[in-house]
C-alpha positions as CSV (number, residue, x, y, z in Angstrom):
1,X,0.0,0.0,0.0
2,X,2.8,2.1,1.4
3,X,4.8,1.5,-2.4
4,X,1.7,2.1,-4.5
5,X,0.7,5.0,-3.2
6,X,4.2,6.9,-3.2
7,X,3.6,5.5,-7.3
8,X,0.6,7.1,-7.5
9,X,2.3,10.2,-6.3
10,X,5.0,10.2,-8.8
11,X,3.1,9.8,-11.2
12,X,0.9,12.8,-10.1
13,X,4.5,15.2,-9.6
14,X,5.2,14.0,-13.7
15,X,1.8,14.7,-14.7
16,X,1.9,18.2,-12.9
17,X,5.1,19.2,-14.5
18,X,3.6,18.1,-17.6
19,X,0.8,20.5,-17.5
20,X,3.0,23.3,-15.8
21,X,5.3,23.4,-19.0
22,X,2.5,23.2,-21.6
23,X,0.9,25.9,-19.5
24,X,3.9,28.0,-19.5
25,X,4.6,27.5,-23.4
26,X,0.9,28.7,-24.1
27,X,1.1,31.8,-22.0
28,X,4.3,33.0,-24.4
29,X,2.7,32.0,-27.3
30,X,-0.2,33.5,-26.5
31,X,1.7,36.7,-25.7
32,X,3.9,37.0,-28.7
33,X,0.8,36.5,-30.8
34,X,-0.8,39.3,-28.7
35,X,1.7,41.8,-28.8
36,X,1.6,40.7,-32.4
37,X,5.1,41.1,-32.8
38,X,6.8,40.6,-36.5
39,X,9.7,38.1,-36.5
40,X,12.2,38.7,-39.1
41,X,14.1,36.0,-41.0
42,X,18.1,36.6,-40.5
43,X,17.6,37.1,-45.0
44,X,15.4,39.7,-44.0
45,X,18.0,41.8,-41.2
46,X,21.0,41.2,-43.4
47,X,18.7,42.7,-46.6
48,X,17.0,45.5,-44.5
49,X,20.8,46.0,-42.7
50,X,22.6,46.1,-46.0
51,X,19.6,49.4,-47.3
52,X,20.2,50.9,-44.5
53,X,23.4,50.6,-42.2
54,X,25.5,53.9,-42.0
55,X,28.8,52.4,-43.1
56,X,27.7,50.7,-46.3
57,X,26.3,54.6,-47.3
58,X,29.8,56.0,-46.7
59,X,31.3,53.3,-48.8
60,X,28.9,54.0,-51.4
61,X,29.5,57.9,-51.3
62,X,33.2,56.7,-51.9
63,X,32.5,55.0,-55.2
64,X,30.4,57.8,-56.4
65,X,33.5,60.1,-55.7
66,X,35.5,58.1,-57.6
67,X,33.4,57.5,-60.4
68,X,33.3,61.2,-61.0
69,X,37.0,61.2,-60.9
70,X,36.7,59.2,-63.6
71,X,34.8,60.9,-65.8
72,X,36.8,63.9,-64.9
73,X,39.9,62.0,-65.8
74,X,38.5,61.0,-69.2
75,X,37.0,64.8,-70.1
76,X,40.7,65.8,-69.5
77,X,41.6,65.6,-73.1
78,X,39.1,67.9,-74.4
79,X,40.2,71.9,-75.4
80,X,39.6,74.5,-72.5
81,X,37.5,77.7,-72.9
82,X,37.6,81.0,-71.2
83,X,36.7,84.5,-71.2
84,X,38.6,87.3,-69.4
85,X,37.9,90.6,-69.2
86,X,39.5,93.3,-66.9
87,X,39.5,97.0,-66.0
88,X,42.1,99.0,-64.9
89,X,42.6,102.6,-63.5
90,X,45.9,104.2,-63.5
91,X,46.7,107.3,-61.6
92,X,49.9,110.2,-61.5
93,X,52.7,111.9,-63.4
94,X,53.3,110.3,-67.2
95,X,55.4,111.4,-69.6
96,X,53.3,112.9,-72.9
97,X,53.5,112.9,-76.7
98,X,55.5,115.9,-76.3
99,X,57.9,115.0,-73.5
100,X,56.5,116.3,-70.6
101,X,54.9,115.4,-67.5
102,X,51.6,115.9,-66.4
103,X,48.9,114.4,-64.0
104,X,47.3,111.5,-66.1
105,X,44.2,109.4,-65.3
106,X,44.0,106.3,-67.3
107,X,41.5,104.0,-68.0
108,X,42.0,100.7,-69.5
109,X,39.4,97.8,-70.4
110,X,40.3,94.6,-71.5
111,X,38.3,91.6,-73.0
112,X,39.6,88.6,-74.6
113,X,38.3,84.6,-75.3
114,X,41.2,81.8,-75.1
115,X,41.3,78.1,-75.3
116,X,44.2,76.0,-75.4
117,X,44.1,72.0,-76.4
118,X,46.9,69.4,-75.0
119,X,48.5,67.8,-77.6
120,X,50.9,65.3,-76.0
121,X,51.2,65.3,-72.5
122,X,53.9,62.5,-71.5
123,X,50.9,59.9,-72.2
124,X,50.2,61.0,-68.7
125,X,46.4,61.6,-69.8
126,X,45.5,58.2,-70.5
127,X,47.7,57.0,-67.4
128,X,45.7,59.1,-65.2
129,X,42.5,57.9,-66.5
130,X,43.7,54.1,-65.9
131,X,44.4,54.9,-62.6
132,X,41.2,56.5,-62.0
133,X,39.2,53.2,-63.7
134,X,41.4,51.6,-60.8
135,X,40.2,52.6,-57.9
136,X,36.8,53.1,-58.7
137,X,37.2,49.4,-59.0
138,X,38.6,49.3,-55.8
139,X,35.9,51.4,-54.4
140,X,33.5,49.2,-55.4
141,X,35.6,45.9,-54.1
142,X,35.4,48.1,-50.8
143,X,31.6,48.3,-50.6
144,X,31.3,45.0,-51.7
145,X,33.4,43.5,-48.4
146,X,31.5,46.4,-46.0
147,X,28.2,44.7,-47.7
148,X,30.0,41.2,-46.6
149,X,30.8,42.0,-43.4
150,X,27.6,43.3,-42.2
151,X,26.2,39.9,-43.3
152,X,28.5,38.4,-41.2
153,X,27.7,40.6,-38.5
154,X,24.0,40.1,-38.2
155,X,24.4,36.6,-38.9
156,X,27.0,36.3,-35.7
157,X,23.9,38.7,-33.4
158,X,21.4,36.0,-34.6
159,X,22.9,33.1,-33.7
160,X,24.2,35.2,-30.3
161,X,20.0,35.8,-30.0
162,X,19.8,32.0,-30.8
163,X,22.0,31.1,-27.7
164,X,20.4,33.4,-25.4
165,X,17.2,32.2,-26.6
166,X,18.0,28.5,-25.7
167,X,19.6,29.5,-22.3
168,X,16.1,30.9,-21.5
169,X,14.1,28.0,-22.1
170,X,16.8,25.9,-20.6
171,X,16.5,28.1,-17.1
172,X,12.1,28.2,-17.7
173,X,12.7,24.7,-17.9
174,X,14.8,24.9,-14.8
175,X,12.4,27.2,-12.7
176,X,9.4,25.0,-13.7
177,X,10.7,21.7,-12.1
178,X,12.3,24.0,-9.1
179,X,8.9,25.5,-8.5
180,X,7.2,21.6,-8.9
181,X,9.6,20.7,-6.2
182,X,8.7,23.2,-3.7
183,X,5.1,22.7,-3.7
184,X,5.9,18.9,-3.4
185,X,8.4,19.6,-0.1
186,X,6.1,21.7,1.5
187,X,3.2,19.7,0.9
188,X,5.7,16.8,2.3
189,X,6.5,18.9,5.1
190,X,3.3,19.9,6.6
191,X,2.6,16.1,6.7
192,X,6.2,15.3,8.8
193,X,7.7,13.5,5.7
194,X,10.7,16.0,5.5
195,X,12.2,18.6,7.0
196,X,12.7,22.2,6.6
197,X,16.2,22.1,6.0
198,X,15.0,20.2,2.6
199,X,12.6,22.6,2.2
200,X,14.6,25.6,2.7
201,X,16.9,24.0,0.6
202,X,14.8,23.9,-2.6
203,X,13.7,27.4,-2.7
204,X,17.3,28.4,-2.4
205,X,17.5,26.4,-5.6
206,X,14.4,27.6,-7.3
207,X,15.5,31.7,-6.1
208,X,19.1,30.6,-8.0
209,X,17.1,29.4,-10.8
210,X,15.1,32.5,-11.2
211,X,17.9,34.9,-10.9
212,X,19.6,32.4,-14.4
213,X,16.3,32.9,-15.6
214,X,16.6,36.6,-15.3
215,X,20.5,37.0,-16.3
216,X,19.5,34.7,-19.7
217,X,16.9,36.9,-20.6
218,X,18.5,39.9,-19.9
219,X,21.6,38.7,-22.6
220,X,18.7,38.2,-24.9
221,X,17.3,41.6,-24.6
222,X,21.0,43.0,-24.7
223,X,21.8,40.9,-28.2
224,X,18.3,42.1,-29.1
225,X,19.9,45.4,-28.6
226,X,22.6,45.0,-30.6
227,X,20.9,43.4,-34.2
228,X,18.6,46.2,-33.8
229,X,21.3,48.5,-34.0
230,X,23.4,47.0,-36.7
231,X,19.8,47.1,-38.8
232,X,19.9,50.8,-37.8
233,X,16.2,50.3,-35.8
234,X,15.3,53.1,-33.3
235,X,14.7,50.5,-30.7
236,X,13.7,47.1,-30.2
237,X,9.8,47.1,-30.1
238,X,7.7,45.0,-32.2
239,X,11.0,43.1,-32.9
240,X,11.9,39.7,-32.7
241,X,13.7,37.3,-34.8
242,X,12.6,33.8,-36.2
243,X,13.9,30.6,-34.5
244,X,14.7,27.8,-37.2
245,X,13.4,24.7,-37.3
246,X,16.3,22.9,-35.0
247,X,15.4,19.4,-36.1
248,X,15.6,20.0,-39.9
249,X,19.1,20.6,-39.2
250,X,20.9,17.1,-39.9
251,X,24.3,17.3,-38.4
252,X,25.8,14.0,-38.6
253,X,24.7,13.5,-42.5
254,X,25.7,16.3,-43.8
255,X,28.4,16.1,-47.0
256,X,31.9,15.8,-46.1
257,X,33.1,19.7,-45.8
258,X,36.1,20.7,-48.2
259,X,39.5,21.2,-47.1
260,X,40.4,24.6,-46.2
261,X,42.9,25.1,-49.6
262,X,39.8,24.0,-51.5
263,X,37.6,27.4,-50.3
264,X,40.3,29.4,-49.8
265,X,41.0,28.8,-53.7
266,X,37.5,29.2,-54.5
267,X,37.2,32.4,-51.8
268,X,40.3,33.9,-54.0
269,X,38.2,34.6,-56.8
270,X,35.3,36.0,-55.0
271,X,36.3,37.7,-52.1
272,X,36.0,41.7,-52.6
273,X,39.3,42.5,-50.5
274,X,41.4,40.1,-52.7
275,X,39.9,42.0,-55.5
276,X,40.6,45.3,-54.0
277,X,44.2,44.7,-53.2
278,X,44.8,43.5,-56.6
279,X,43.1,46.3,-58.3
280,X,44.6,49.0,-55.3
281,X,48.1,47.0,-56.4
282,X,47.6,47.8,-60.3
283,X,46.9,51.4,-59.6
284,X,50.4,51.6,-57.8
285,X,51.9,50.0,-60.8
286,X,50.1,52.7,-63.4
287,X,50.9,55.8,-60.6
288,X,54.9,54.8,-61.6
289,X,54.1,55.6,-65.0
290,X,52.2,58.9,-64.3
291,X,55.5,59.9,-62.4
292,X,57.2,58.7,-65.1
293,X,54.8,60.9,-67.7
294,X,56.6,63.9,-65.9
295,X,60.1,62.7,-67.8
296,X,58.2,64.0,-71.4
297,X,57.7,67.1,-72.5
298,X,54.7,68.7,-73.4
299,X,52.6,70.3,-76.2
300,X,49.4,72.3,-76.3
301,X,47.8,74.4,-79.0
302,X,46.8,77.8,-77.7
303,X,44.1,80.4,-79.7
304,X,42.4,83.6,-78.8
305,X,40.9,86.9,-79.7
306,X,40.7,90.1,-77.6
307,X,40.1,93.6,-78.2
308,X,40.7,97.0,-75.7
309,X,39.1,100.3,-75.1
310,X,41.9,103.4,-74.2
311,X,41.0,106.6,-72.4
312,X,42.9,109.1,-70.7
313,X,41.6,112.1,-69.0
314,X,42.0,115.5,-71.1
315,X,42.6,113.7,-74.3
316,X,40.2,112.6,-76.9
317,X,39.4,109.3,-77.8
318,X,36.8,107.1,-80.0
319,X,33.8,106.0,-78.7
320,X,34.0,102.4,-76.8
321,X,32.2,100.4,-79.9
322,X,34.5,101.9,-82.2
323,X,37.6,101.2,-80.2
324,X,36.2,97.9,-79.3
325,X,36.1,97.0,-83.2
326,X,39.8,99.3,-84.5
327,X,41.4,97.0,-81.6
328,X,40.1,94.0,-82.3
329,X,43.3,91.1,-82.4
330,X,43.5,87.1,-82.6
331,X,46.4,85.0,-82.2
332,X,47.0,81.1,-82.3
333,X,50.2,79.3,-81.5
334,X,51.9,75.9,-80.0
335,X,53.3,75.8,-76.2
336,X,56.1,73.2,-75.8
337,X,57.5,72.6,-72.5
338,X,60.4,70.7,-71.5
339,X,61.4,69.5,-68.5
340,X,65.3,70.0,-67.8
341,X,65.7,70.2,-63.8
342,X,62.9,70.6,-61.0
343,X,65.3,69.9,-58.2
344,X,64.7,66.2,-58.2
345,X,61.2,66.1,-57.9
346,X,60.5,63.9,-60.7
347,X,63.2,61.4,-59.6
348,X,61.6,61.3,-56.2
349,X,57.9,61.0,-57.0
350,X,58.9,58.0,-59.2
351,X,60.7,56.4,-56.3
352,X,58.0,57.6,-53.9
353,X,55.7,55.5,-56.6
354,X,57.9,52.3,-56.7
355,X,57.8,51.8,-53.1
356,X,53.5,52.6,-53.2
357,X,54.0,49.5,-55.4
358,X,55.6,47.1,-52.9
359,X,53.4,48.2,-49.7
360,X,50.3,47.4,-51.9
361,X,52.1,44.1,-52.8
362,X,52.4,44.1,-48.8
363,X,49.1,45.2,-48.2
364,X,47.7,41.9,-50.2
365,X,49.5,38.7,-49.4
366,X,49.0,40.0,-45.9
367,X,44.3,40.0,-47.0
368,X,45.6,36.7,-48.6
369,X,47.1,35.0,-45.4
370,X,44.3,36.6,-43.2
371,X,41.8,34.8,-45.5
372,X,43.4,31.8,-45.5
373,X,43.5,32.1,-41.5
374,X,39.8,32.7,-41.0
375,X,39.3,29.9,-43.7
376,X,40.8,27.7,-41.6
377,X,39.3,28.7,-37.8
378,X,35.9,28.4,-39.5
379,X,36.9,24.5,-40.7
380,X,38.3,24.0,-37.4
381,X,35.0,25.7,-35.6
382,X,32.7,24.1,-37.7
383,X,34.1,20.0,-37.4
384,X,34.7,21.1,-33.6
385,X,30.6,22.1,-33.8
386,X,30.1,18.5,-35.6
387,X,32.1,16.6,-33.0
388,X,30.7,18.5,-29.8
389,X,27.4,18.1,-31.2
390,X,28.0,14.2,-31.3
391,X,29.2,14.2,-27.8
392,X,26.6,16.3,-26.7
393,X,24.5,14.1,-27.6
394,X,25.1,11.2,-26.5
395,X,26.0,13.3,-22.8
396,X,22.2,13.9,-22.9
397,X,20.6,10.7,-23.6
398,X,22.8,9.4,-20.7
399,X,22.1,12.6,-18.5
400,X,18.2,12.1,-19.4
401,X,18.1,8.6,-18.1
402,X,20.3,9.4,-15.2
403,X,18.0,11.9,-14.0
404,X,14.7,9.9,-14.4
405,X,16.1,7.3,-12.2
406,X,17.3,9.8,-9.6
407,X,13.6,11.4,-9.5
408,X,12.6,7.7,-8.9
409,X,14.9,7.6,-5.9
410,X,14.1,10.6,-4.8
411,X,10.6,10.1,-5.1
412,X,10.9,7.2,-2.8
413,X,13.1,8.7,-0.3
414,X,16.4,7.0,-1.8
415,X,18.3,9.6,-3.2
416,X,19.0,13.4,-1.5
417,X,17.3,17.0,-3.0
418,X,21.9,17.6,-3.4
419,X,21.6,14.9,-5.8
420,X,18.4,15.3,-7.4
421,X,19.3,19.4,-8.2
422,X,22.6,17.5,-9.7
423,X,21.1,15.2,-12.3
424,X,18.6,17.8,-13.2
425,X,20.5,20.3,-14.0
426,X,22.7,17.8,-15.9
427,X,20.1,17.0,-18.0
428,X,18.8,20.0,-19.0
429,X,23.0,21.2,-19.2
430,X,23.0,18.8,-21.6
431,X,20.0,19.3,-23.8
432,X,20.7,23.0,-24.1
433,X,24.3,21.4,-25.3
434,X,22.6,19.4,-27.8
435,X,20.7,22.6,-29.6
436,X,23.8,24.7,-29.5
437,X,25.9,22.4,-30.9
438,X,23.7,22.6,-34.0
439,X,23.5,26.3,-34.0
440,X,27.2,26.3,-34.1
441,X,27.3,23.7,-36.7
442,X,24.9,25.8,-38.6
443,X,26.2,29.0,-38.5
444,X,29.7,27.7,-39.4
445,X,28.2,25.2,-42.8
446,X,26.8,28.8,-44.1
447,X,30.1,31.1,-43.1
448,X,32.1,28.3,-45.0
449,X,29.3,28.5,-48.1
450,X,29.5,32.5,-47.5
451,X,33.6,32.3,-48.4
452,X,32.8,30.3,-51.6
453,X,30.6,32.6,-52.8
454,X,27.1,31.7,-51.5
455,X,24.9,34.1,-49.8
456,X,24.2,33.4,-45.7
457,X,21.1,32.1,-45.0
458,X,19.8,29.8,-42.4
């Protein structure tokens, strides 16, 4: 009778933690629904992140900067055009027609139109515009890895919201069976059956529960925070994210993963900063020959017209159309310049140029090796993931079984509350494991996709 009843009791402490959970799941449900919060997809931060994050609008400022240096290189071959005109007044003693002096006022007007077209300019022209074509593409290469690493970014605060999202049900989980306990003690202690030590005991453990509980979700809210800001949101109401489907994730089927040399020699081709070095790198290269362009001389045609108007006080003179039109001149010509000495300064900017070229050869086997490092921590991370996940879970079909049959020894007196509080937070140690694992496994697969060229997505 004694045994069958302390049965029927067990079975009544399982049945109540049943409902407690399902209860508890229903009331968040039922308030995310209420609140009627949109989730967003990590495609739909990174897309809404990438419209609208601060840094990616610098960047693209950049490349429009440098696409009109381009077209201002290219418009540098055509003529020039200007007008002048002055006026001058001239004051004091000059010397006349007759050789005297007297007190003169003079006033002069000029007008004139020039224009002058280069002819040869030490190719440096073209070179100019090559370099210009250059690092636009460079520019471009730029906001292409500032596009790339905001999608790393908010893919790193989603699984970060992930985690934290886990570690919340894990300590709900925790408070739920802390809070079972305590009603069962105290019910067990107002009939004699335990003590208060026991009792006392367990609502320690459910008060250290609740303040987990309260850390875990104040992480979440924090790396809430943080993707709201990277999306550049005001704040972080009406926004939540989507949790994936855990259990589509297949961990231990999933293809054999390539070799690091195999996506770093894919990642090679695709990756914006190899691009950018290399194209930063070939601008160095053509800046040598616009130093060099200085060696050449020059050649420009020049043309203009002009005319004057002439008075001077106490002395007659034509009206200003007719002076305009008696004085009209034009004049056309070739201007040749060549360089003979400039105190070195050509001879320096050329070696100033050569060295530009090996700090941007610098500049890119040092992206290459840093790829090739990051390459390799993400294989490492993501077969570590694969191989923790294993482990994990086997740790929590062992921890699972372990703390059933210490809640049937507990149940019947066998086994101490120490104990009990031991295999269950084992357990549910080890089931949060198990769900990490794959998120880590996850995130890693679609960073080592992202490196060969694929867009992240999970």
């Amino acid at each position: 009778m004694f045994s069958s009843c302390h049965i029927y009791k067990s079975y009544n402490v399982k049945k109540t933690f049943r409902t407690l959970l399902l209860f508890v799941l229903t009331v968040i449900s039922t308030t995310v629904d209420a609140q009627g919060l949109h989730q967003w997809s990590l495609r739909e931060c990174i897309d809404y992140a990438l419209a609208n994050n601060i840094s990616i609008k610098q960047k693209d400022v950049i490349c429009k900067e440098r696409a009109i240096d381009v077209n201002t290189a290219k418009y540098n071959r055509l003529p020039d055009f200007n007008a002048e005109g002055s006026q001058r007044w001239t004051f004091g003693r000059g010397i006349t027609s007759d050789n005297t002096y007297s007190d003169n006022n003079v006033a002069t007007t000029t007008l004139g139109l020039s224009t002058s077209i280069p002819l040869f300019s030490g190719f440096k022209i073209p070179r100019m515009l090559e370099l210009s074509k250059l690092n636009l593409e460079a520019a471009t290469s730029d906001l292409q890895k500032a596009r790339n690493d905001i999608c790393v970014q908010v893919a790193q605060a989603y699984v970060r919201i992930l985690y934290d999202m886990e570690l919340s049900d894990v300590a709900m989980r925790q408070v739920s069976i802390d809070s079972m306990q305590v009603e069962r003690l105290r019910s067990m202690y107002e009939e004699g059956k335990v003590s208060g030590v026991e009792v006392a005991q367990q609502e320690s453990q459910l008060g250290q529960s609740r303040l987990t509980l309260t850390q875990a979700r104040n992480d979440y809210h924090m790396d809430l925070l943080s993707l709201a800001q990277l999306l550049e949101l005001p704040s972080t109401d009406n926004f939540a994210i989507v949790r994936p489907d855990i259990n589509a994730i297949d961990v231990i089927s999933e293809a054999v993963m390539p070799t690091p040399n195999e996506i770093y020699n894919e990642a090679i081709v695709v990756k914006p900063e190899i691009a950018a070095g290399i194209y930063r790198l070939r601008g160095a290269e053509t800046n040598v020959k616009v130093a060099k362009s200085s060696l050449f001389p020059t050649l420009s045609f020049v043309a203009g017209i002009g005319t004057q108007y002439f008075k001077m006080n106490g002395m007659p003179s034509n009206s200003f159309k007719k002076q305009i039109n008696n004085n009209f001149d034009q004049y056309f010509g070739v201007n040749l310049s060549v360089p003979i000495f400039n105190r070195f300064s050509t001879r320096n900017n050329i070696r100033i140029a050569r060295l530009d070229v090996e700090s941007r050869q610098l500049e890119l086997d040092d992206a290459k090796k840093n790829l090739y490092k990051e390459i390799q921590q993400v294989c490492c991370n993501a077969v570590a993931a694969r191989s923790k996940y294993e482990s994990s879970n086997e740790a929590a079909r062992s921890s699972r079984i372990a703390y059933e049959l210490v809640e049937a020894k507990y149940t019947y007196g066998k086994a101490t509350i120490t104990e009990f509080n031991e295999a269950k937070t084992n357990w549910l140690k080890a089931e949060s494991d198990v769900v990490r694992a794959k998120y880590e496994f996850m995130y890693d697969k679609a960073l080592i996709d992202f490196y060969r060229g694929c867009d992240i997505n999970f």
